[in-house]
C-alpha positions as CSV (number, residue, x, y, z in Angstrom):
1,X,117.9,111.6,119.5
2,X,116.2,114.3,118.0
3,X,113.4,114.3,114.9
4,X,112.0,117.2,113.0
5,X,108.5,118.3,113.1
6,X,107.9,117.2,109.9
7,X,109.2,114.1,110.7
8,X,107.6,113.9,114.3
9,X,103.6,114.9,112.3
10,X,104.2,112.2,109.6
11,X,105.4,109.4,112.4
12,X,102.3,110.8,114.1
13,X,99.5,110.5,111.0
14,X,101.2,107.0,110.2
15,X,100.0,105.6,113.7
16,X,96.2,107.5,113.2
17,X,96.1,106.0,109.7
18,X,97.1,102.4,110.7
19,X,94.1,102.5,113.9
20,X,91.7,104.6,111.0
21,X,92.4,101.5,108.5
22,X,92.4,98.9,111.3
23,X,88.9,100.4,112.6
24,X,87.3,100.5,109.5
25,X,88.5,97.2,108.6
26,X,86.4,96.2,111.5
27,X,83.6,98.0,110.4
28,X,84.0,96.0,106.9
29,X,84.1,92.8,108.4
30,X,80.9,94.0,109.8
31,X,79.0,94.4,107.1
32,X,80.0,91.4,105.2
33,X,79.0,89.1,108.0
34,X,75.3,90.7,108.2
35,X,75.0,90.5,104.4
36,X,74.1,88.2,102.3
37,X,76.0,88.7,99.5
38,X,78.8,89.0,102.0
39,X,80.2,92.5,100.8
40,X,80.4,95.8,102.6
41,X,79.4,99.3,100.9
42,X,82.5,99.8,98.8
43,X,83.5,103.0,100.4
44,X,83.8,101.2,103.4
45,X,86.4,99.1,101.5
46,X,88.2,101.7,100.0
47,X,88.6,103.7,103.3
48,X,89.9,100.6,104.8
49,X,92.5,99.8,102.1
50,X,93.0,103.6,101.9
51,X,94.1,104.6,105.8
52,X,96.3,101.4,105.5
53,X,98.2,102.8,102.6
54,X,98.2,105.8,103.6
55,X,99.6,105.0,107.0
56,X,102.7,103.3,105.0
57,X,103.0,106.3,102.8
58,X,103.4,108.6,105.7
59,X,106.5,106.2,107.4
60,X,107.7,107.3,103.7
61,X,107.3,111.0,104.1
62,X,108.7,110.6,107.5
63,X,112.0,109.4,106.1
64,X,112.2,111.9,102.9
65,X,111.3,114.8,105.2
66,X,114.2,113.5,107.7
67,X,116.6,113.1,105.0
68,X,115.6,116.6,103.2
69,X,118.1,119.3,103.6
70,X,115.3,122.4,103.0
71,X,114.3,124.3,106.0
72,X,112.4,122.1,108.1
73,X,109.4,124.5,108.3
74,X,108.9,123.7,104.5
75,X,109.6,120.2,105.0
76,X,106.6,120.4,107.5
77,X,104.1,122.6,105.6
78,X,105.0,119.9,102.8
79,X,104.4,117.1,104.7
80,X,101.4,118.5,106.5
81,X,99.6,119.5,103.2
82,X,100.2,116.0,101.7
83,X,98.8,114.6,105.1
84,X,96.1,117.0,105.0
85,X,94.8,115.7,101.5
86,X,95.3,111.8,102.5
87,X,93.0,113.0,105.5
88,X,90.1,114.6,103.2
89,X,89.7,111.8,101.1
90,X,89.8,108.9,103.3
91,X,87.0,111.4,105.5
92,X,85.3,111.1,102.0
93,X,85.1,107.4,101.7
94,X,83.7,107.4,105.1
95,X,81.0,109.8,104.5
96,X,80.2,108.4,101.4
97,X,79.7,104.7,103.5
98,X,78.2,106.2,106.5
99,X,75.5,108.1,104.6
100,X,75.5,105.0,102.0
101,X,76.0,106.6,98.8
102,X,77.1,106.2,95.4
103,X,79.4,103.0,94.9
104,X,81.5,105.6,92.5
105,X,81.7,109.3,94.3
106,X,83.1,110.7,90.5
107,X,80.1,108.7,88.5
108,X,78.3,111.4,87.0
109,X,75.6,113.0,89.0
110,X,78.4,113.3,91.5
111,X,76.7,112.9,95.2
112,X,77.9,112.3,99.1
113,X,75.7,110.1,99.9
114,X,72.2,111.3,98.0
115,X,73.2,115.0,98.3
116,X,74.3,116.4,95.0
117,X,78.0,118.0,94.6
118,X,78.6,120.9,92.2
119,X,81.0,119.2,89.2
120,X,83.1,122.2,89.1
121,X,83.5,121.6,93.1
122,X,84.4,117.5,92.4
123,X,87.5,119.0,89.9
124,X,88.4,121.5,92.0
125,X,89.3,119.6,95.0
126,X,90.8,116.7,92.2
127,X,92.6,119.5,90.9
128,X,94.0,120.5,94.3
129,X,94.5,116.7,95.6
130,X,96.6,115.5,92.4
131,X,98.5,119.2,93.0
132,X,99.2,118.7,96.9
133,X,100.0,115.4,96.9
134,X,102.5,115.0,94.4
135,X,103.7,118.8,94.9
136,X,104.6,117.9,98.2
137,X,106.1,114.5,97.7
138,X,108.2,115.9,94.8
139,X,109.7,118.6,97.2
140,X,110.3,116.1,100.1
141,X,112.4,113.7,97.8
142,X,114.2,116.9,96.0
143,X,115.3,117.7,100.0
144,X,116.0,114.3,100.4
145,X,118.5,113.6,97.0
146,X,120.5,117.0,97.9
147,X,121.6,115.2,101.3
148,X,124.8,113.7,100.8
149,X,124.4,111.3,102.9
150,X,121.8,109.5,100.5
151,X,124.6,109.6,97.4
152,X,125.9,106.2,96.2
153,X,127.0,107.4,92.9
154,X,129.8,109.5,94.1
């Protein structure tokens, strides 16, 4: 049996996700049973509810990038750009818990933890996320819907 890189990366990514989410959820339960209000930081939540999505999503981009019929070194680069912004943010959510910042990282004065971020940098890398993300995903299921083997209306 043989699997594209793109395919083989995503597979990959999934399984660091899932442990990522699964670790952090550990980390969650952590701090709600030494607090009294029993919550954790919310970052902590959202990179916990993040890696575990995102871990799902990649099993998706596996499969699209399998199905795709465009070169398979585009199909990676797609994949691994997509991967690559699911990466930075949940790294994000982490910092912003670990240095115990902001419960809103795009509240306005934007921070990592209390260490002041340039607006124009916060929209920038929004900017690029939003573009990435969907940009890649878009071309992964374009590959995908040319494959006839994916065509139930014919």
């Amino acid at each position: 049996m043989t699997i594209s890189s793109a395919s083989a990366f995503a597979v990959i990514s999934a399984g660091i996700f899932l442990l990522v989410g699964l670790f952090s959820g550990l980390w969650k339960f952590l701090q709600m049973w030494r607090s009294e209000q029993g919550l954790a930081h919310p970052y902590v939540d959202i990179a916990h509810r993040a890696s575990l999505l995102y871990g799902f999503a990649c099993i998706t981009l596996a499969v699209l990038a399998h199905f795709s019929t465009f070169h398979p070194e585009r199909n990676l680069f797609a994949v691994a750009i997509v991967i690559a912004f699911f990466a930075l943010a949940v790294a994000g959510y982490l910092m912003q818990a670990a240095l115990k910042g902001p419960d809103n990282q795009l509240r306005q004065p934007h921070k990592m933890g209390k260490h002041p971020m340039p607006r124009a940098g916060v929209a920038a890398f929004m900017v690029a996320l939003v573009l990435a993300e969907i940009g890649g995903t878009l071309y992964l299921f374009a590959g995908a819907l040319q494959n006839p083997l994916l065509r139930f209306w014919s």
